[in-house]
C-alpha positions as CSV (number, residue, x, y, z in Angstrom):
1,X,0.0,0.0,0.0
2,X,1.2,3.2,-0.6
3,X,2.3,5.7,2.0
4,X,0.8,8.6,0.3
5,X,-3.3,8.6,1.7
6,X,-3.2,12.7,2.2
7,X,-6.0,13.0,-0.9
8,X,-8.9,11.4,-1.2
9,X,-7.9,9.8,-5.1
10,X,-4.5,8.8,-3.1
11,X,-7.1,7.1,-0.6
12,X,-9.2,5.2,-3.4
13,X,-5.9,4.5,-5.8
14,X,-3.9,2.8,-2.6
15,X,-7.3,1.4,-0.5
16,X,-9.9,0.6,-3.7
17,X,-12.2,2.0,-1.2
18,X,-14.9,4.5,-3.1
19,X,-16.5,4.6,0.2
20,X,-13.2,5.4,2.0
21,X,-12.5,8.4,-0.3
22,X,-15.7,9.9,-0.4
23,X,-16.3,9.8,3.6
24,X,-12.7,10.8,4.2
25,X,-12.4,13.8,1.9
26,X,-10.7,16.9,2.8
27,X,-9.9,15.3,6.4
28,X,-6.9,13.2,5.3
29,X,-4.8,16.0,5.7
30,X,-5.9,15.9,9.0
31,X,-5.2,12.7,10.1
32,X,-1.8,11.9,8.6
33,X,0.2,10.2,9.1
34,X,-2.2,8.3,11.7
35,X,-4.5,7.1,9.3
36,X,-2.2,4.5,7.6
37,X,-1.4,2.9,11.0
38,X,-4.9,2.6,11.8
39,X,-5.7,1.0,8.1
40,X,-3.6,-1.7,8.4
41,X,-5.3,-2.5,11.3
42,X,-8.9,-3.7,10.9
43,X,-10.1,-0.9,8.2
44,X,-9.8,-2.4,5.1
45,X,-12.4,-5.8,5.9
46,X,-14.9,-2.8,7.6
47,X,-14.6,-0.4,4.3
48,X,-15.2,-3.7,2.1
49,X,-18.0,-4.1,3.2
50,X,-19.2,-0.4,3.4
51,X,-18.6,-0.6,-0.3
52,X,-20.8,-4.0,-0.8
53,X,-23.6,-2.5,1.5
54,X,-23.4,1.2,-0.4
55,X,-23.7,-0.5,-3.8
56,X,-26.5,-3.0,-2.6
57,X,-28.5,-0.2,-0.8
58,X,-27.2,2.5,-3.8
59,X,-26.1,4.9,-1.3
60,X,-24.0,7.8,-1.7
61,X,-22.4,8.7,1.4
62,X,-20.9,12.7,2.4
63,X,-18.0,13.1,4.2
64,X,-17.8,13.0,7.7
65,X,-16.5,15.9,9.9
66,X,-12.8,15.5,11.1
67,X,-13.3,15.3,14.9
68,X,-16.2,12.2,14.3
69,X,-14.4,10.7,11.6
70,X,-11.3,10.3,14.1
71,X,-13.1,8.9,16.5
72,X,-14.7,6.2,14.6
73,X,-11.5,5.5,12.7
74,X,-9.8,4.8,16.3
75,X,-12.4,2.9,17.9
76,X,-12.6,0.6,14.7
77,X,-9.1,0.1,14.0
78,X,-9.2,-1.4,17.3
79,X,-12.5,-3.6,17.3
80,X,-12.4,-7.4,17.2
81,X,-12.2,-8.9,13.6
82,X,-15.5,-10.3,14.4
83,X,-17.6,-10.8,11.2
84,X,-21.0,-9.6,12.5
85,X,-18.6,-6.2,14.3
86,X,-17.0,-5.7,10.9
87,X,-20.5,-5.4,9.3
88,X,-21.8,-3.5,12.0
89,X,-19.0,-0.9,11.8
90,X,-19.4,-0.4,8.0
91,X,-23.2,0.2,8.7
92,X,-22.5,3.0,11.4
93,X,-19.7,4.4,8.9
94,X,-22.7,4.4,6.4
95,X,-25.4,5.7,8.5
96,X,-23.0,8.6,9.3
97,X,-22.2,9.4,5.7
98,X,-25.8,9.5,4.7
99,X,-27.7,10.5,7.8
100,X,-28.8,14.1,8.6
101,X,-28.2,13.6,12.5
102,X,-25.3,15.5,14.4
103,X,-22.5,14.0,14.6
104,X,-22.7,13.9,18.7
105,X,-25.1,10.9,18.2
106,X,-22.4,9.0,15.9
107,X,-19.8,9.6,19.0
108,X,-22.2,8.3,21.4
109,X,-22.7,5.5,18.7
110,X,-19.0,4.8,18.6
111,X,-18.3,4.8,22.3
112,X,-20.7,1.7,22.7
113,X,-19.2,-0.1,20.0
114,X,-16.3,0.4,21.7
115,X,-17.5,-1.6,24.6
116,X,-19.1,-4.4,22.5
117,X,-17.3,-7.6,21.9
118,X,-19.1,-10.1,19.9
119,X,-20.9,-12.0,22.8
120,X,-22.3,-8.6,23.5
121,X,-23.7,-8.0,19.4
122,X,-24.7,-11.8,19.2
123,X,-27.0,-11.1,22.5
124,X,-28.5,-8.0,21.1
125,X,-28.9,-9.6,18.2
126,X,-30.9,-12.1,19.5
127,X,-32.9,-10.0,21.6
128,X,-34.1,-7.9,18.9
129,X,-35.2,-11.2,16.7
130,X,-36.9,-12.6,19.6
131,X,-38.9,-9.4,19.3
132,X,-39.3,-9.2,16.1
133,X,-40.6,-13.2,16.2
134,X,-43.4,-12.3,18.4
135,X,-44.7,-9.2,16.4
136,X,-44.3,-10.9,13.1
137,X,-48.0,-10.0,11.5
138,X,-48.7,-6.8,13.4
139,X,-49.0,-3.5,11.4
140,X,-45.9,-1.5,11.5
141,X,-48.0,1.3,12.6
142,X,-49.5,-0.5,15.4
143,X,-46.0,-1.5,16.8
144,X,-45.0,2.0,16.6
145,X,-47.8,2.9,18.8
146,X,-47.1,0.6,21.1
147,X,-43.3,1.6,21.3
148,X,-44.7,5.3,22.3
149,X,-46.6,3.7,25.0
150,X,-44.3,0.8,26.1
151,X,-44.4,1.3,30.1
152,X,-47.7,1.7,29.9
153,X,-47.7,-2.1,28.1
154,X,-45.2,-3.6,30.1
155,X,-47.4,-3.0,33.4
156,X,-50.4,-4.0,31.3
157,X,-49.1,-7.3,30.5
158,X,-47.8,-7.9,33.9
159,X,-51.3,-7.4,35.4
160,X,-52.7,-9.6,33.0
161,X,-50.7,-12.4,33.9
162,X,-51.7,-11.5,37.6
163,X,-55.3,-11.0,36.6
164,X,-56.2,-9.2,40.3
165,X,-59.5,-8.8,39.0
166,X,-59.8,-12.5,39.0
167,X,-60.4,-15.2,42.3
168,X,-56.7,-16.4,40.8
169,X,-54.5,-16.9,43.8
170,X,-50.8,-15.4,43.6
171,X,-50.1,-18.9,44.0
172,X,-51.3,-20.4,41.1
173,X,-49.0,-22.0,38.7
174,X,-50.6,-20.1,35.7
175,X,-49.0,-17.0,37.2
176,X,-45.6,-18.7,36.6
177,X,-46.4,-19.9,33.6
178,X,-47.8,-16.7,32.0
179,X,-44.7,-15.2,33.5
180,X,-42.7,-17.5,31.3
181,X,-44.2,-17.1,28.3
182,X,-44.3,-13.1,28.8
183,X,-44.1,-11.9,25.4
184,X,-46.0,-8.2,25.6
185,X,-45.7,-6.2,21.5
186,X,-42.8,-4.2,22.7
187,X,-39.2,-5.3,23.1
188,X,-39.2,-6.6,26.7
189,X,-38.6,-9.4,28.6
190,X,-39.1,-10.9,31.9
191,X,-35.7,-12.3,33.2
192,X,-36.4,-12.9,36.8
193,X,-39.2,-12.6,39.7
194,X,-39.5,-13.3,43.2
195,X,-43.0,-14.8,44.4
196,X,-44.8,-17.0,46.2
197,X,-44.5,-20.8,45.3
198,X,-47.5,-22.8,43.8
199,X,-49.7,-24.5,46.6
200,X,-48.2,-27.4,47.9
201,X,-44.3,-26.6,47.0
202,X,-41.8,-27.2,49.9
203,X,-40.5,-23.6,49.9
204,X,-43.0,-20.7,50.0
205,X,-41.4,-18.3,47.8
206,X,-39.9,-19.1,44.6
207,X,-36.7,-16.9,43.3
208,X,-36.2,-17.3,39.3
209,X,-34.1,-16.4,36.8
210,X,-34.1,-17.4,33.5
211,X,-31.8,-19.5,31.4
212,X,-31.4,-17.3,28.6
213,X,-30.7,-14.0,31.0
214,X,-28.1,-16.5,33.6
215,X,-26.3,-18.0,31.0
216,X,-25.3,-14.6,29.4
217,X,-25.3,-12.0,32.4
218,X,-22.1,-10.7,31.9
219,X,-23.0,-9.6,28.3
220,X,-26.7,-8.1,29.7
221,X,-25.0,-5.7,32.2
222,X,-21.9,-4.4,29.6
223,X,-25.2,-3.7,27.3
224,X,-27.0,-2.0,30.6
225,X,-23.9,-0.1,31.4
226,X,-23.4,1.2,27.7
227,X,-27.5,1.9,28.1
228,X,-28.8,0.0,25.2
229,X,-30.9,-2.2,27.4
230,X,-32.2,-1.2,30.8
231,X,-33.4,-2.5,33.9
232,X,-36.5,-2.5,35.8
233,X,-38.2,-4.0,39.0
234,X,-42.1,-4.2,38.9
235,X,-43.2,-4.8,42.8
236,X,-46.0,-7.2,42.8
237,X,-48.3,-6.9,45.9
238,X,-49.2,-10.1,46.6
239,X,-49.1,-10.2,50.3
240,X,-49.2,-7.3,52.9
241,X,-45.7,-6.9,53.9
242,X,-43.8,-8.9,51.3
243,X,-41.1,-8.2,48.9
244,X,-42.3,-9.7,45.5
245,X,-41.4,-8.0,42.2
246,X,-40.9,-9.1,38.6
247,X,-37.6,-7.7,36.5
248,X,-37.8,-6.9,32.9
249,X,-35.2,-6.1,30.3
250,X,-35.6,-4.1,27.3
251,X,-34.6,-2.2,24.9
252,X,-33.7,1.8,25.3
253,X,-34.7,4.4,22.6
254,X,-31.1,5.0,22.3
255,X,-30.1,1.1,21.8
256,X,-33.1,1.3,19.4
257,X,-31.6,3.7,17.4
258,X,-27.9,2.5,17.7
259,X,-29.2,-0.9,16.7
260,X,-30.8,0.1,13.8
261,X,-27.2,2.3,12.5
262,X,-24.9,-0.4,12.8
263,X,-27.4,-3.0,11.2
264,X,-28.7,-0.7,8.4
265,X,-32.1,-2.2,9.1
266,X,-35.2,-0.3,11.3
267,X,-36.6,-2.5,13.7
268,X,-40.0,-2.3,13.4
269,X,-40.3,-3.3,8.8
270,X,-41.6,-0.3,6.6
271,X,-44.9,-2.1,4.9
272,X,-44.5,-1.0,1.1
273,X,-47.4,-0.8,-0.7
């Protein structure tokens, strides 16, 4: 590779990167020397496949300002050569070429990724499908209502698996059941609960977490501390002077829109006509 990458047709001639030149642009000058140290690192597999996406999608990206472009290029060169990060770098490099936001959102973007291993993209991943499963058939503009009003569903659906209104007992084993199969139209989950046993049970409260939350905790809390996901605890009064609640996971407007950059796909489909 040549040591001349100052100009953006220097750029293209030495990288064969159209997407590299055009987001580049005037800010090679900038960055130097720096730049070819960081490209023989892991940019050329994440500018490959910026080019594959921009001429599958036929996008035209703009350059990127010089402080924002930086950033990325540092937090990239030094991201595992994971094949699901690689693509979802040359998404966010895409989405901030094309996308009218400021760039502070693309920093904020960058900064997570810089805490996300795979593990942590695989779990997303699969959080957002297991979503995505359960709404399969709804109207896009129904889900998008029910996004705007997701605390309101969440307590909704956890009071219908309660059904207070009912002669159900708190101890029935339909409550643990419906709490297992919680599945409300908005990307939540339940992952654990505290509450009394079914009738007849040795132990009188029942403490549960689930497989799918136990098995990958670790990755959960890096994507609680970057805030994609976020905590809650319901309380649950089912007896006077007990502690009974039920934690949910789900996902943040922020790791919404952060998922949605990096995998150049909205969550909730666009219907076209």
């Amino acid at each position: 590779m040549s040591d001349d990458l100052t100009t953006p047709e220097a750029l293209a001639v030495a990288t064969g990167s159209y997407v590299a030149a055009k987001i580049f642009g005037p800010s090679l000058g900038r960055l130097g020397e720096n730049l070819l140290v960081y490209w023989e690192r892991r940019l050329p597999a994440i500018f490959a496949k910026a080019d594959q996406f921009a001429a599958e999608r036929e996008i035209e990206p703009r350059q990127i300002s010089p402080g924002l472009l930086t950033r990325l290029v540092i937090d990239a060169s030094m991201s595992s050569e994971d094949e699901e990060l690689t693509e979802w770098w040359a998404n966010l490099f895409l989405s901030a070429g094309t996308e009218q936001f400021e760039p502070n959102r693309y920093a904020v973007y960058s900064d997570i990724m810089a805490m996300l291993g795979p593990n942590e993209v695989a779990v997303l991943h699969e959080f957002v499908a297991s979503f995505q499963a359960r709404v399969e058939g709804i109207e896009p503009r129904d889900l998008e209502d029910h996004h705007r009003a997701t605390p309101l569903i969440v307590d909704a659906s956890i009071e219908q698996v309660f059904d207070t209104k009912s002669s159900k007992s708190y101890k029935d084993k339909d409550i643990h059941e419906g709490l297992l199969a919680f599945a409300p139209p908005v990307p939540v989950r339940a992952y654990e609960w505290k509450l009394p046993n079914p009738q007849g049970t040795e132990l009188a409260w029942e403490y549960h977490q689930e497989d799918w939350y136990v098995q990958r905790q670790v990755e959960f809390e890096i994507l609680e501390r970057s805030k994609v996901l976020q905590r809650k605890s319901h309380g649950v009064p089912v007896m006077a002077n007990q502690d009974s609640w039920v934690g949910t996971i789900s996902l943040t407007e922020l790791g919404r829109t952060f998922f949605e950059a990096c995998t150049g796909q909205p969550i909730i489909e666009k219907k076209t006509q």
